[in-house]
PDB file of N, CA, C and O in Angstrom:
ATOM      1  N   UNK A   1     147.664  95.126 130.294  1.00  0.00           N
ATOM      2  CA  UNK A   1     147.489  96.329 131.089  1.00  0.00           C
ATOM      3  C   UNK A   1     147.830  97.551 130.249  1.00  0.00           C
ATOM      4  O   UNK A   1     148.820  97.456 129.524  1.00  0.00           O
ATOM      5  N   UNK A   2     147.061  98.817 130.255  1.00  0.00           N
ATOM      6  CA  UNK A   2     147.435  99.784 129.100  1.00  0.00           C
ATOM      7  C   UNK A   2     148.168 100.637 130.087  1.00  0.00           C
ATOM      8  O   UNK A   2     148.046 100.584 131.310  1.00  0.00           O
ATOM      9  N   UNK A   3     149.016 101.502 129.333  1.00  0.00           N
ATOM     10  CA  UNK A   3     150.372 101.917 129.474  1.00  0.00           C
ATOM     11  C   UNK A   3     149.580 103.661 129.446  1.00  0.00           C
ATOM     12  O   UNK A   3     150.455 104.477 129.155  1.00  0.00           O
ATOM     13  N   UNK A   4     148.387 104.246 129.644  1.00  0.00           N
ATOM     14  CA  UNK A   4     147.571 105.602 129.462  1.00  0.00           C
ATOM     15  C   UNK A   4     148.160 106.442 130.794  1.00  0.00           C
ATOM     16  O   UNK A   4     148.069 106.066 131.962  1.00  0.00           O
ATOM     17  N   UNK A   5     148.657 107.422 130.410  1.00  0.00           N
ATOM     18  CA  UNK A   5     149.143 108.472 131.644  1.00  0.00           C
ATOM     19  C   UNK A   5     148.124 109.721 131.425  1.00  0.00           C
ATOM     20  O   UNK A   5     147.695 110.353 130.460  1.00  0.00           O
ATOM     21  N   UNK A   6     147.973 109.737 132.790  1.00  0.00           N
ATOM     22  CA  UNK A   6     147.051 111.167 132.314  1.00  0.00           C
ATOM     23  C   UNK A   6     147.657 112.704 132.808  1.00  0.00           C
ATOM     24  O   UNK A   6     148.125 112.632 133.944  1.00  0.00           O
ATOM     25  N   UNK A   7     147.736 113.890 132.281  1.00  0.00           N
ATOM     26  CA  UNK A   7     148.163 114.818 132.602  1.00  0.00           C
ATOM     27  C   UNK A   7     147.704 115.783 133.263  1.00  0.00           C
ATOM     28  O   UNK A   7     146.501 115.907 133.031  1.00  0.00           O
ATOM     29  N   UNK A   8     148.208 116.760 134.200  1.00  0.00           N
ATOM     30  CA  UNK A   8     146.904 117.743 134.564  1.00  0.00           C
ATOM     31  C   UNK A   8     147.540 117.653 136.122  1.00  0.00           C
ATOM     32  O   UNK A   8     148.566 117.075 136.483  1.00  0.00           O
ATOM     33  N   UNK A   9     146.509 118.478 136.972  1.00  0.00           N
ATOM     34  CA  UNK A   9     146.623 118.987 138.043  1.00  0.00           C
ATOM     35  C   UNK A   9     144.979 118.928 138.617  1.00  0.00           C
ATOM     36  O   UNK A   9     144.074 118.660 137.826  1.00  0.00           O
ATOM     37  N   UNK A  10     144.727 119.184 139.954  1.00  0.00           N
ATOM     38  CA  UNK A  10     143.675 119.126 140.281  1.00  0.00           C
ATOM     39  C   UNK A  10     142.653 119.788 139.681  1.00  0.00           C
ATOM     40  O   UNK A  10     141.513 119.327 139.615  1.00  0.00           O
ATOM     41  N   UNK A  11     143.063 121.093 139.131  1.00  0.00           N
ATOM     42  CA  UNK A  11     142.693 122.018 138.307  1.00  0.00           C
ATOM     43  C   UNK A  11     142.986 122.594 137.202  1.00  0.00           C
ATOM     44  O   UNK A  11     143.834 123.486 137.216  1.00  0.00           O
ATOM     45  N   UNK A  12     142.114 122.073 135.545  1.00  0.00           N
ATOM     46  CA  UNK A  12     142.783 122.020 134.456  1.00  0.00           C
ATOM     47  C   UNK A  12     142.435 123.569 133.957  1.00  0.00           C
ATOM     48  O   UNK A  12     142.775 124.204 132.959  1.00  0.00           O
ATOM     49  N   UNK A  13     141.816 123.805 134.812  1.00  0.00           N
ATOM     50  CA  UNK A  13     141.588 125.182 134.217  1.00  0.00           C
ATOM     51  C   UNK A  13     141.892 126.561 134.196  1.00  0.00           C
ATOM     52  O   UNK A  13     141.563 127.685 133.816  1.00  0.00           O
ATOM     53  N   UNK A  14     142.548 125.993 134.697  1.00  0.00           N
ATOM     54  CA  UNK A  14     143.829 126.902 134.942  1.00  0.00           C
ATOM     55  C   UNK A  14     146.153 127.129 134.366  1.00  0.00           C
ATOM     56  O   UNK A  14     146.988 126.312 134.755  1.00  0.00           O
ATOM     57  N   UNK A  15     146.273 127.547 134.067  1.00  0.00           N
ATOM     58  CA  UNK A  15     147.900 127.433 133.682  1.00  0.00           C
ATOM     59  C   UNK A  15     148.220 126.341 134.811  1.00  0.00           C
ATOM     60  O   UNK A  15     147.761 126.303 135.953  1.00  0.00           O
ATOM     61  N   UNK A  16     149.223 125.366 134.135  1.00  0.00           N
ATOM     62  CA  UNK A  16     149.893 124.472 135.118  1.00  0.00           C
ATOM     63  C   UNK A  16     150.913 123.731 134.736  1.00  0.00           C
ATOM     64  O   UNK A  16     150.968 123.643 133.509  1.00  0.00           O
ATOM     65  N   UNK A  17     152.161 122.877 135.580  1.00  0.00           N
ATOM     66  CA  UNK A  17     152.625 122.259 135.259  1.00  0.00           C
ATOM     67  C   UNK A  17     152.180 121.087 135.402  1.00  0.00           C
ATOM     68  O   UNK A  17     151.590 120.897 136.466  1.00  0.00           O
ATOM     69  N   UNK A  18     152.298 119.703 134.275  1.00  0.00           N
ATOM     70  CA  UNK A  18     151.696 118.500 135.253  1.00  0.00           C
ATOM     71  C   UNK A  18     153.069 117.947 136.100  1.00  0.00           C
ATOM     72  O   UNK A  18     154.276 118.191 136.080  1.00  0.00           O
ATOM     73  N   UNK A  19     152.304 117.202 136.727  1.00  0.00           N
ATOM     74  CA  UNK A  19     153.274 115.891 137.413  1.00  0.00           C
ATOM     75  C   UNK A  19     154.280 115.116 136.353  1.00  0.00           C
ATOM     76  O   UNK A  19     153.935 114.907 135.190  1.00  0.00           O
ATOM     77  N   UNK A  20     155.331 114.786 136.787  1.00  0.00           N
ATOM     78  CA  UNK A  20     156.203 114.333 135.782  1.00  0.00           C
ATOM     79  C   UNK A  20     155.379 112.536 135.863  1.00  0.00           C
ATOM     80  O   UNK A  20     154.984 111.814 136.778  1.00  0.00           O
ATOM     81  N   UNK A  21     155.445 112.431 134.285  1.00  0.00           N
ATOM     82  CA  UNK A  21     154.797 110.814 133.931  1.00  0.00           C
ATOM     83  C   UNK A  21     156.083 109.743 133.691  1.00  0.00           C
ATOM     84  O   UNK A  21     156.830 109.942 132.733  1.00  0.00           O
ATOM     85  N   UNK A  22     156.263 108.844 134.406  1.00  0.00           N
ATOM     86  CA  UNK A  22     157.098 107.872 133.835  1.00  0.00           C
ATOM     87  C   UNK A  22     156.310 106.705 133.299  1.00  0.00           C
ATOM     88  O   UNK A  22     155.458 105.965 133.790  1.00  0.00           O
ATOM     89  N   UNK A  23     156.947 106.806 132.003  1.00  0.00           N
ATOM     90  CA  UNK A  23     156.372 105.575 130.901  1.00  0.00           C
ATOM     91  C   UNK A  23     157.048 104.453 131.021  1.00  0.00           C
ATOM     92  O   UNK A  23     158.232 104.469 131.357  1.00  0.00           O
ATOM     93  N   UNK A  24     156.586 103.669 130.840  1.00  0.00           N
ATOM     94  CA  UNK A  24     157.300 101.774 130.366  1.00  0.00           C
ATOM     95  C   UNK A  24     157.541 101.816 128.929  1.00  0.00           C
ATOM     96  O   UNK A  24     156.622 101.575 128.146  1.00  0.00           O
ATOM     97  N   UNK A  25     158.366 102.020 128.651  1.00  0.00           N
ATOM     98  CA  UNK A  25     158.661 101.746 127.512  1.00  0.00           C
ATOM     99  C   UNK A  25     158.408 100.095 126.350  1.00  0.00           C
ATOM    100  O   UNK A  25     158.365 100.015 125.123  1.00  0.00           O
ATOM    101  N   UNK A  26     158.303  99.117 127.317  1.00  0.00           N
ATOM    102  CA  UNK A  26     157.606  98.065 127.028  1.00  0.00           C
ATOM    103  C   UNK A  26     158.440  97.406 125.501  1.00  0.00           C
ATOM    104  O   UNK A  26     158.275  96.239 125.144  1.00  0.00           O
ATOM    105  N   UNK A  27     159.070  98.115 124.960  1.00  0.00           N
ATOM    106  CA  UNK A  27     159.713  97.540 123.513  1.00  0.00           C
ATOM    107  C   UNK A  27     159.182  98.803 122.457  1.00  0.00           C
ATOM    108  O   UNK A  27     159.490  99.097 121.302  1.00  0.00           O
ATOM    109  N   UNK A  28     158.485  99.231 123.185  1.00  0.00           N
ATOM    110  CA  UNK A  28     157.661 100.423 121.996  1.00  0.00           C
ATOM    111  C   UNK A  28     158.551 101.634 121.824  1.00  0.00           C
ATOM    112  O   UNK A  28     159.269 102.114 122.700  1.00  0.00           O
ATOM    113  N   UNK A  29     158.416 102.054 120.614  1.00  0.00           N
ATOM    114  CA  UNK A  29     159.489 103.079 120.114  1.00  0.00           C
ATOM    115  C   UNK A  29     158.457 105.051 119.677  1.00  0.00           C
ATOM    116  O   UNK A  29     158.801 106.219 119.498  1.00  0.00           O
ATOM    117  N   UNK A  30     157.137 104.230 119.715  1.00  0.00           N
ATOM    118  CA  UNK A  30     156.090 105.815 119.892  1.00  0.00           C
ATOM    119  C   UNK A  30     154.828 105.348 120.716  1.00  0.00           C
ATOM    120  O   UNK A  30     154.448 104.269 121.170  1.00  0.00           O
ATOM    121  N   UNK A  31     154.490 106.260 120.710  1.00  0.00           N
ATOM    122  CA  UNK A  31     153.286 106.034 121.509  1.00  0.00           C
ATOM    123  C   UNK A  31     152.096 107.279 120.725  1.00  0.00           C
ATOM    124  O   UNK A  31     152.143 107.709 119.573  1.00  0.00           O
ATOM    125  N   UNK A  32     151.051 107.631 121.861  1.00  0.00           N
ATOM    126  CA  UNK A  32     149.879 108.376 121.208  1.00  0.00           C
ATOM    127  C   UNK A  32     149.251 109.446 121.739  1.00  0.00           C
ATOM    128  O   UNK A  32     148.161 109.231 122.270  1.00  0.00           O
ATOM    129  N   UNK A  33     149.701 110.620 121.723  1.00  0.00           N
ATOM    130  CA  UNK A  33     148.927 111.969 122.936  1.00  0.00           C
ATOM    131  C   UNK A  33     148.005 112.396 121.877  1.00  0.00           C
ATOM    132  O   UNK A  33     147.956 112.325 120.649  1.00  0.00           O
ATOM    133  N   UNK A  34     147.308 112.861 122.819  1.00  0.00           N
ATOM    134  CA  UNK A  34     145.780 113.193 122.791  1.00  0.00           C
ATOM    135  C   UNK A  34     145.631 114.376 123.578  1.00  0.00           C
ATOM    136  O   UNK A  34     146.260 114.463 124.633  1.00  0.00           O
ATOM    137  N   UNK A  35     144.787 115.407 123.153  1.00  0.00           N
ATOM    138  CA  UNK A  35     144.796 116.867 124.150  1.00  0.00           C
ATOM    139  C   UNK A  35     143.291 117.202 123.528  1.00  0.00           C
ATOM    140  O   UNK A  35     142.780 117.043 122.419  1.00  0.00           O
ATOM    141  N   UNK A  36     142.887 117.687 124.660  1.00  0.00           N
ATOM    142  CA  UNK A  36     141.753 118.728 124.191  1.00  0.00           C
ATOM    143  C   UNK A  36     142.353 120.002 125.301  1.00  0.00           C
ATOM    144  O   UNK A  36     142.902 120.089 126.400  1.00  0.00           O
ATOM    145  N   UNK A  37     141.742 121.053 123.987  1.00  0.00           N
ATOM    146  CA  UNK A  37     142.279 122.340 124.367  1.00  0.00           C
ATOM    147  C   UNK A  37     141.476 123.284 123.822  1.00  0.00           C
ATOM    148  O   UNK A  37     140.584 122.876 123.078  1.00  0.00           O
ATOM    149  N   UNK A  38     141.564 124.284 123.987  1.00  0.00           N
ATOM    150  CA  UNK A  38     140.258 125.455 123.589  1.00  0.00           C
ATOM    151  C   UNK A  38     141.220 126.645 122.971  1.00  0.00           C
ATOM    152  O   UNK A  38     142.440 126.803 122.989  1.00  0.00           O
ATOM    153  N   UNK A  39     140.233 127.343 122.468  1.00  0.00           N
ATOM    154  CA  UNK A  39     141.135 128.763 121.821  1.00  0.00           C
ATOM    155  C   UNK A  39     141.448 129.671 122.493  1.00  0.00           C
ATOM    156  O   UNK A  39     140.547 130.199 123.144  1.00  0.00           O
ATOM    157  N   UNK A  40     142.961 130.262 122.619  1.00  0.00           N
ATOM    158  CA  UNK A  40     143.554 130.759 123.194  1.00  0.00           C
ATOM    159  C   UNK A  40     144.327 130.316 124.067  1.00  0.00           C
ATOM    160  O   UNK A  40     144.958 130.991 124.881  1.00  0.00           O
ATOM    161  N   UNK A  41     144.323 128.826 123.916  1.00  0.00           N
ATOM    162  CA  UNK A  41     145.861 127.917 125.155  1.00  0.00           C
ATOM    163  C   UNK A  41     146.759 127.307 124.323  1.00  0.00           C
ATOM    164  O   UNK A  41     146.623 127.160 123.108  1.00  0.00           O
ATOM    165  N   UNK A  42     147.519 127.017 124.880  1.00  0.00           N
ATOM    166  CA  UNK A  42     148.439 126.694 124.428  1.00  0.00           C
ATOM    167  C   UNK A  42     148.882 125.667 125.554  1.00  0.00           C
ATOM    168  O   UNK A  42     148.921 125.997 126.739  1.00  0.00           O
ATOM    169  N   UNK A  43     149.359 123.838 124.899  1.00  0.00           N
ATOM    170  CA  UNK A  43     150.027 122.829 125.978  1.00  0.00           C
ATOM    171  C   UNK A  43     151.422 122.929 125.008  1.00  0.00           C
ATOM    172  O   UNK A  43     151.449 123.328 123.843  1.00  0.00           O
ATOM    173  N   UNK A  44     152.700 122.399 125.911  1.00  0.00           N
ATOM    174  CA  UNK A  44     153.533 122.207 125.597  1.00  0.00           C
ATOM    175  C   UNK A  44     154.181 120.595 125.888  1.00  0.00           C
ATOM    176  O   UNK A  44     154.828 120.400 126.917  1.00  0.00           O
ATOM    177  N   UNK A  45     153.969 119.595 124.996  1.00  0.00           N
ATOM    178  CA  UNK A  45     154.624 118.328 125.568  1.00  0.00           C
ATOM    179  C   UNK A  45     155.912 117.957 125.921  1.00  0.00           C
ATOM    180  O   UNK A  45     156.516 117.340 125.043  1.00  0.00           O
ATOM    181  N   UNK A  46     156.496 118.155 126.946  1.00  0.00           N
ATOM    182  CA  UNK A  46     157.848 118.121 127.347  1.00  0.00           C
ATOM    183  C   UNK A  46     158.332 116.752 127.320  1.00  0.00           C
ATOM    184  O   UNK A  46     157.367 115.993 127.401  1.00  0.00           O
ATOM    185  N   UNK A  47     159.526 116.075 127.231  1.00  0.00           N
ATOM    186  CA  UNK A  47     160.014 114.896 127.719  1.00  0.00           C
ATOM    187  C   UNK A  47     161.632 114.829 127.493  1.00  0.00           C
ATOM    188  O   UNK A  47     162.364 115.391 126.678  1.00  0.00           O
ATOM    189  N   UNK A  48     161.946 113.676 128.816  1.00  0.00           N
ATOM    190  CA  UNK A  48     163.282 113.459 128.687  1.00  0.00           C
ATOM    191  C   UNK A  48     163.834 112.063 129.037  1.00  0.00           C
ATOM    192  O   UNK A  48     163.232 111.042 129.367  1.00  0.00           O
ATOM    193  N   UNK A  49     165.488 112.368 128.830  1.00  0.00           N
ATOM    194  CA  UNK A  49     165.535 110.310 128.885  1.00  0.00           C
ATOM    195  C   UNK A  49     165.779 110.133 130.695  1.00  0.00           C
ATOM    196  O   UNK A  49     165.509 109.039 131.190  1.00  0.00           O
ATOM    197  N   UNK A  50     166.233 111.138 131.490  1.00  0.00           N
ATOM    198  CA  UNK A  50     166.834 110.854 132.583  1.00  0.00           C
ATOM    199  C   UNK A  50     166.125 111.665 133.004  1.00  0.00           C
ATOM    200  O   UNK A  50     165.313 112.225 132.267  1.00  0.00           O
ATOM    201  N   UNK A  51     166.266 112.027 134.646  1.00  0.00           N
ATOM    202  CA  UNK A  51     165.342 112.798 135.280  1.00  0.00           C
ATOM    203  C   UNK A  51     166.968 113.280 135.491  1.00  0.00           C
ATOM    204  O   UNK A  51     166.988 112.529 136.467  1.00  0.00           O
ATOM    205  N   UNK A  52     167.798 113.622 135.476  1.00  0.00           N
ATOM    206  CA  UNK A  52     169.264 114.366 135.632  1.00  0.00           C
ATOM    207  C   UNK A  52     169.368 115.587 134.052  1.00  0.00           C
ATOM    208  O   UNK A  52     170.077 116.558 133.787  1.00  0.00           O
ATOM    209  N   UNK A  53     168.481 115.007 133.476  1.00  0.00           N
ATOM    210  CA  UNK A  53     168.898 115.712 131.861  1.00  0.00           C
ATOM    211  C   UNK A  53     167.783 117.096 132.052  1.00  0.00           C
ATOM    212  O   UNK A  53     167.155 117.047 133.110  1.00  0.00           O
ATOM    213  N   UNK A  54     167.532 118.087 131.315  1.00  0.00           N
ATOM    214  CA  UNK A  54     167.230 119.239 130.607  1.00  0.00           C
ATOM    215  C   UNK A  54     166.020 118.632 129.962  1.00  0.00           C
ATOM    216  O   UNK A  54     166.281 117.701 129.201  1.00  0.00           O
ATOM    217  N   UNK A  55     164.625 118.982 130.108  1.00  0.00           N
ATOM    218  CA  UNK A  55     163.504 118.943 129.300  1.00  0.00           C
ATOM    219  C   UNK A  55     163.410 119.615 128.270  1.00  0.00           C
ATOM    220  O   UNK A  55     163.945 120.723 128.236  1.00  0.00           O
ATOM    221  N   UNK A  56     162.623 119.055 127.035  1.00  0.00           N
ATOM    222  CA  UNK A  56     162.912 119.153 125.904  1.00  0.00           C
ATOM    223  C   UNK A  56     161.629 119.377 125.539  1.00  0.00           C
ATOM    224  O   UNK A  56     160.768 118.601 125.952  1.00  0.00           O
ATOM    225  N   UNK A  57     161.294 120.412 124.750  1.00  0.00           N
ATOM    226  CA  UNK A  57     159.604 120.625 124.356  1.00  0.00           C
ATOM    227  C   UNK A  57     159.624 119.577 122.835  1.00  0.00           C
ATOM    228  O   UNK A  57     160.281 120.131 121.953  1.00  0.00           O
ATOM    229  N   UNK A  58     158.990 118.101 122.366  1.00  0.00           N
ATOM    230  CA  UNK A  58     158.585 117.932 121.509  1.00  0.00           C
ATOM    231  C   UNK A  58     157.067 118.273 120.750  1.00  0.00           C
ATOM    232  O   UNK A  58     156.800 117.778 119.655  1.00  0.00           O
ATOM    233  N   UNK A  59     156.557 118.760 121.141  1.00  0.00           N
ATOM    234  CA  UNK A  59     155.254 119.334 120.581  1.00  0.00           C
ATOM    235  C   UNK A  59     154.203 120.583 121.223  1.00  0.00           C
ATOM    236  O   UNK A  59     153.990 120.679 122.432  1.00  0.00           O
ATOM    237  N   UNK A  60     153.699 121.350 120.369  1.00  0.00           N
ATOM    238  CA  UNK A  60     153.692 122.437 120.787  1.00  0.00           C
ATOM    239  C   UNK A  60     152.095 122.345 120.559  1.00  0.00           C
ATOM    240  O   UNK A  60     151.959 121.958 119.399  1.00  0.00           O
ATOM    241  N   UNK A  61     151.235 122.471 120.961  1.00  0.00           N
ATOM    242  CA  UNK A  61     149.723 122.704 120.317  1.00  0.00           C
ATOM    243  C   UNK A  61     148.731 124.053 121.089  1.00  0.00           C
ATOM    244  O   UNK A  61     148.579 124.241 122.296  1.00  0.00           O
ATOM    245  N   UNK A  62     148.249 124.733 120.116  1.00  0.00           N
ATOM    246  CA  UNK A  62     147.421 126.013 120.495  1.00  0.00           C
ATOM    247  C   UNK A  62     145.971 125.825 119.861  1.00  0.00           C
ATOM    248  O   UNK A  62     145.789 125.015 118.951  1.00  0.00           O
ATOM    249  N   UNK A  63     145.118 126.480 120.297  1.00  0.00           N
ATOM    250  CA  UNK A  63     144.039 126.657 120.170  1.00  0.00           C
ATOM    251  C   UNK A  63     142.973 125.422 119.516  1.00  0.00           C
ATOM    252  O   UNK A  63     142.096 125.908 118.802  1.00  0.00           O
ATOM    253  N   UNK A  64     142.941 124.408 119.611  1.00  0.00           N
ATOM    254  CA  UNK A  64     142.484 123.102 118.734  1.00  0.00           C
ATOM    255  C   UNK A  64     142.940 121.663 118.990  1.00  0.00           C
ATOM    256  O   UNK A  64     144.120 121.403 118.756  1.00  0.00           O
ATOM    257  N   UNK A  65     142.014 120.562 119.511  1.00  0.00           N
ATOM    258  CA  UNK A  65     142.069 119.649 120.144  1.00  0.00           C
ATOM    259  C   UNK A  65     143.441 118.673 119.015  1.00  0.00           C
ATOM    260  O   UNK A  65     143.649 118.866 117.817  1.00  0.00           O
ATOM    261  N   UNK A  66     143.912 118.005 119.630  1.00  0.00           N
ATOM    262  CA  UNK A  66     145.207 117.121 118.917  1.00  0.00           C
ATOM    263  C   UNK A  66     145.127 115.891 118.881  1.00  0.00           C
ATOM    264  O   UNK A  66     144.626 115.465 119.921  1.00  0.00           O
ATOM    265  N   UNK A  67     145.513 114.742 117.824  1.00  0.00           N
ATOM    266  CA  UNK A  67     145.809 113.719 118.211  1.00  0.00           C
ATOM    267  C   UNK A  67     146.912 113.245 118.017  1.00  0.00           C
ATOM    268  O   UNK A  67     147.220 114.250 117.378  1.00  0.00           O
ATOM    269  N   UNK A  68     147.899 112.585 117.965  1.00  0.00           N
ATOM    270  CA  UNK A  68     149.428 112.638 117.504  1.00  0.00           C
ATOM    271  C   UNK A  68     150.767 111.726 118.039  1.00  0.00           C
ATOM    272  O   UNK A  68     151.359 111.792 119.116  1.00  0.00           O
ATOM    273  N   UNK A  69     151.000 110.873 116.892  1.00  0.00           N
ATOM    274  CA  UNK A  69     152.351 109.994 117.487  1.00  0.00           C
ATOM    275  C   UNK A  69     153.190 111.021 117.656  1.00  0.00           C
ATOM    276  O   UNK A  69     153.282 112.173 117.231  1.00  0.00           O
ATOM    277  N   UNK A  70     154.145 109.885 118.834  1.00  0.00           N
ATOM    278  CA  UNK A  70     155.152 110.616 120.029  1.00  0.00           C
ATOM    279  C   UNK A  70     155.883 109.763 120.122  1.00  0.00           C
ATOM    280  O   UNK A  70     155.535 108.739 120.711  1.00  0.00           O
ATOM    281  N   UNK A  71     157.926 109.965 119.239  1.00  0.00           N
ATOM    282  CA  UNK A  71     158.595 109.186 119.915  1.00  0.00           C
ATOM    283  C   UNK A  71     158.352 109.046 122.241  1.00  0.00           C
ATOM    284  O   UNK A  71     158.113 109.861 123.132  1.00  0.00           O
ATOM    285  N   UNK A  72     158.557 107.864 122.188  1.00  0.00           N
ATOM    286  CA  UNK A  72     158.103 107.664 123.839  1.00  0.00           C
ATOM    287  C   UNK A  72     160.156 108.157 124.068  1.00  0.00           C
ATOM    288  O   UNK A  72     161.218 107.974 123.473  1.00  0.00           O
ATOM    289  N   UNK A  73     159.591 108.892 125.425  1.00  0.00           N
ATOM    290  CA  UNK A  73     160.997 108.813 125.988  1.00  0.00           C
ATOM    291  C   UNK A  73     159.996 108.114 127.761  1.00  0.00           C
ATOM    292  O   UNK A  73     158.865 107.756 128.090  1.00  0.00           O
ATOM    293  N   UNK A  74     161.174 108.263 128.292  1.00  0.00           N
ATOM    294  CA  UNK A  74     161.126 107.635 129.873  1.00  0.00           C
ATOM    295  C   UNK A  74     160.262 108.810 130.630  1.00  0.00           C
ATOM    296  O   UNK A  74     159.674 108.428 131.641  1.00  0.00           O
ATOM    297  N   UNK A  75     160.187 109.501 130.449  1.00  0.00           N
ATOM    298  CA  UNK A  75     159.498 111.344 131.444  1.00  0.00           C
ATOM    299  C   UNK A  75     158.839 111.705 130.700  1.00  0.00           C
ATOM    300  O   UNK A  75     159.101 111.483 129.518  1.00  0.00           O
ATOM    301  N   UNK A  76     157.875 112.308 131.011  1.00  0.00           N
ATOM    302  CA  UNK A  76     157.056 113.085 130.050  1.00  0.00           C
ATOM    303  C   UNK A  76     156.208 114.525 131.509  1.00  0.00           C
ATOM    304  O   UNK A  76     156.289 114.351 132.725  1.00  0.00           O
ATOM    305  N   UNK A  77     155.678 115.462 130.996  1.00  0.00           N
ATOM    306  CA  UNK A  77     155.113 116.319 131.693  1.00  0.00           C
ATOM    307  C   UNK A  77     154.680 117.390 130.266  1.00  0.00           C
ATOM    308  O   UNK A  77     155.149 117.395 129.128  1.00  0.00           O
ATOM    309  N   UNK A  78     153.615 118.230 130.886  1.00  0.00           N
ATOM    310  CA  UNK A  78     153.133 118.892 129.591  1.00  0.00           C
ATOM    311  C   UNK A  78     152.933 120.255 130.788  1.00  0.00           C
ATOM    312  O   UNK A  78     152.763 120.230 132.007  1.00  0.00           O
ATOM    313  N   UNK A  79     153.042 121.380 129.819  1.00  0.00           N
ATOM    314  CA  UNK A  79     153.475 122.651 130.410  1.00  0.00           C
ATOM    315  C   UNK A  79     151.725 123.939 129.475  1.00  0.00           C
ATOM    316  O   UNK A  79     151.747 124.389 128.329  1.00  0.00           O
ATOM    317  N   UNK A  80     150.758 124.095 130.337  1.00  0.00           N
ATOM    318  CA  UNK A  80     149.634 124.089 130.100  1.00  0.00           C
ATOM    319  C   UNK A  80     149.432 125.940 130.334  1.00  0.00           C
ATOM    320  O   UNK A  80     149.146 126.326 131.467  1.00  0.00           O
ATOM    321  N   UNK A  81     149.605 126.975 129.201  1.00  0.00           N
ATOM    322  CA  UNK A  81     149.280 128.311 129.333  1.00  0.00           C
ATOM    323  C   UNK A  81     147.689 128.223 129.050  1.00  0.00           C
ATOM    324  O   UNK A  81     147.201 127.900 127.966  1.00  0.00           O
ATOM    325  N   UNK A  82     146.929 128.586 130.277  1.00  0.00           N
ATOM    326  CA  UNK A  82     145.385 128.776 130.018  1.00  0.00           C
ATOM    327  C   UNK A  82     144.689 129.781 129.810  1.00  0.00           C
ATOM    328  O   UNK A  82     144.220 130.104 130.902  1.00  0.00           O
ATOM    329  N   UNK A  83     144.332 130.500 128.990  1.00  0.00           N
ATOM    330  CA  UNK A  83     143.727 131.931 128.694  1.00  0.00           C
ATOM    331  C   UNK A  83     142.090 131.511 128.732  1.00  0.00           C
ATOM    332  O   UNK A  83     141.349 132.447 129.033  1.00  0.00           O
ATOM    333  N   UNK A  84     141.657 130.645 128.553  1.00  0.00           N
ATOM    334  CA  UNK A  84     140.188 130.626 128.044  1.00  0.00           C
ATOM    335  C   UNK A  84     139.409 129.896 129.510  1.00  0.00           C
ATOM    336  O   UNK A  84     138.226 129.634 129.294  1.00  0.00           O
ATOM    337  N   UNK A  85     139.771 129.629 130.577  1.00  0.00           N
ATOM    338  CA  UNK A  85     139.734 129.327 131.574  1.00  0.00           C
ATOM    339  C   UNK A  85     139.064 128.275 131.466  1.00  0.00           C
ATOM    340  O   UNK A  85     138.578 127.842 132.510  1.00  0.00           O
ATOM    341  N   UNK A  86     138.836 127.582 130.299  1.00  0.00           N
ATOM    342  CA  UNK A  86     138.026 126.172 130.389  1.00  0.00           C
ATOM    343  C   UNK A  86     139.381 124.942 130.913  1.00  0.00           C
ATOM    344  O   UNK A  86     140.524 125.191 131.295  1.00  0.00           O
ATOM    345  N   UNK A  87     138.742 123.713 130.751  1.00  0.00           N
ATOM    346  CA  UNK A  87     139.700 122.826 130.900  1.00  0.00           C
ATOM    347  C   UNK A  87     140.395 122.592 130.048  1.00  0.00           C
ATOM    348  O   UNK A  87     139.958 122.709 128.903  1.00  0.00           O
ATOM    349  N   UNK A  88     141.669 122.193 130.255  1.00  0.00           N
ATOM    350  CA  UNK A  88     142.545 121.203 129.276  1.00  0.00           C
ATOM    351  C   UNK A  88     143.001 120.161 129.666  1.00  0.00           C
ATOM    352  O   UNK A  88     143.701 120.268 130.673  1.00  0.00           O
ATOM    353  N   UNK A  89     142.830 118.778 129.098  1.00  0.00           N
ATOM    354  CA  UNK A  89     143.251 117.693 129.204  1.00  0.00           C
ATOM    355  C   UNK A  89     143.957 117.167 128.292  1.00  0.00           C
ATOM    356  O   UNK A  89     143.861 117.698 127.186  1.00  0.00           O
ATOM    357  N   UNK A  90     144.837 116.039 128.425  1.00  0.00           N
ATOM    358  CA  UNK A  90     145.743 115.428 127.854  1.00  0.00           C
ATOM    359  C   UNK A  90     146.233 114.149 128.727  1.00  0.00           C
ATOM    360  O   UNK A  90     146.618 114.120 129.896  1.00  0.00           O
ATOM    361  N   UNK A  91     146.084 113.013 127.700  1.00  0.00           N
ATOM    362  CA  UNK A  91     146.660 111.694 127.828  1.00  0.00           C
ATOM    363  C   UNK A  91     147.984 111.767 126.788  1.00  0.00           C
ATOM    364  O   UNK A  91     148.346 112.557 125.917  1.00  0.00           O
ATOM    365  N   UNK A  92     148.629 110.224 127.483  1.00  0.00           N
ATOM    366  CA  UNK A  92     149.879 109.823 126.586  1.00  0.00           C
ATOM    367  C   UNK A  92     149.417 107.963 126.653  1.00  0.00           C
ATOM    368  O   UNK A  92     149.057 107.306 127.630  1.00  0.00           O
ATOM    369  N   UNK A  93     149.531 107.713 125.815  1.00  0.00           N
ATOM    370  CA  UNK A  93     148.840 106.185 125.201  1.00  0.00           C
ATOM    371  C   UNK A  93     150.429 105.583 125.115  1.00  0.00           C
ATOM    372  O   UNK A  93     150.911 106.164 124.142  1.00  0.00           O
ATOM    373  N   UNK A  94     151.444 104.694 125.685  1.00  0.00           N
ATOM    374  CA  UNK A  94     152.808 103.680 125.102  1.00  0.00           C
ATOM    375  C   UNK A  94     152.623 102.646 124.806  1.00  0.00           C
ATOM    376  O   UNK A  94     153.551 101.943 124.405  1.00  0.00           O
TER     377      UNK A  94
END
């Protein structure tokens, strides 16, 4: 069974927070995000170990689609500034 979270809101085309993702960690120590994004946005990949703890921005991406290992933590959510009003999407692969 694949471990793919997807990020986003009903509407990507717009600024948003996503839904917080809980991962399985499964034995795996990274995993694999993926974003498409357009010029002039900016996603922010947030994650943390507890849902009691302080979110933590590990990756920052602007204007240009991404592909990119990701220590996995337990939470994940991505924090989406939209200027170009197209969509932005983003998966997390564990």
């Amino acid at each position: 069974m694949s471990n793919l979270k997807q990020f986003g809101t009903a509407d990507n085309t717009v600024s948003y927070t996503s839904d917080t993702q809980k991962i399985e960690l499964r034995g795996n120590r990274t995993g694999v995000f993926q974003c498409n994004i357009n010029t002039g946005d900016t996603l922010v990949l947030q994650a943390r170990a507890s849902l009691d703890l302080n979110w933590i921005d590990i990756l920052t991406v602007t204007d240009e689609d991404t592909l990119q290992e990701v220590i996995l933590a337990p939470y994940f959510q991505v924090v989406v500034t939209n200027t170009s009003g197209l969509a932005v999407d983003a998966v997390l692969h564990g």
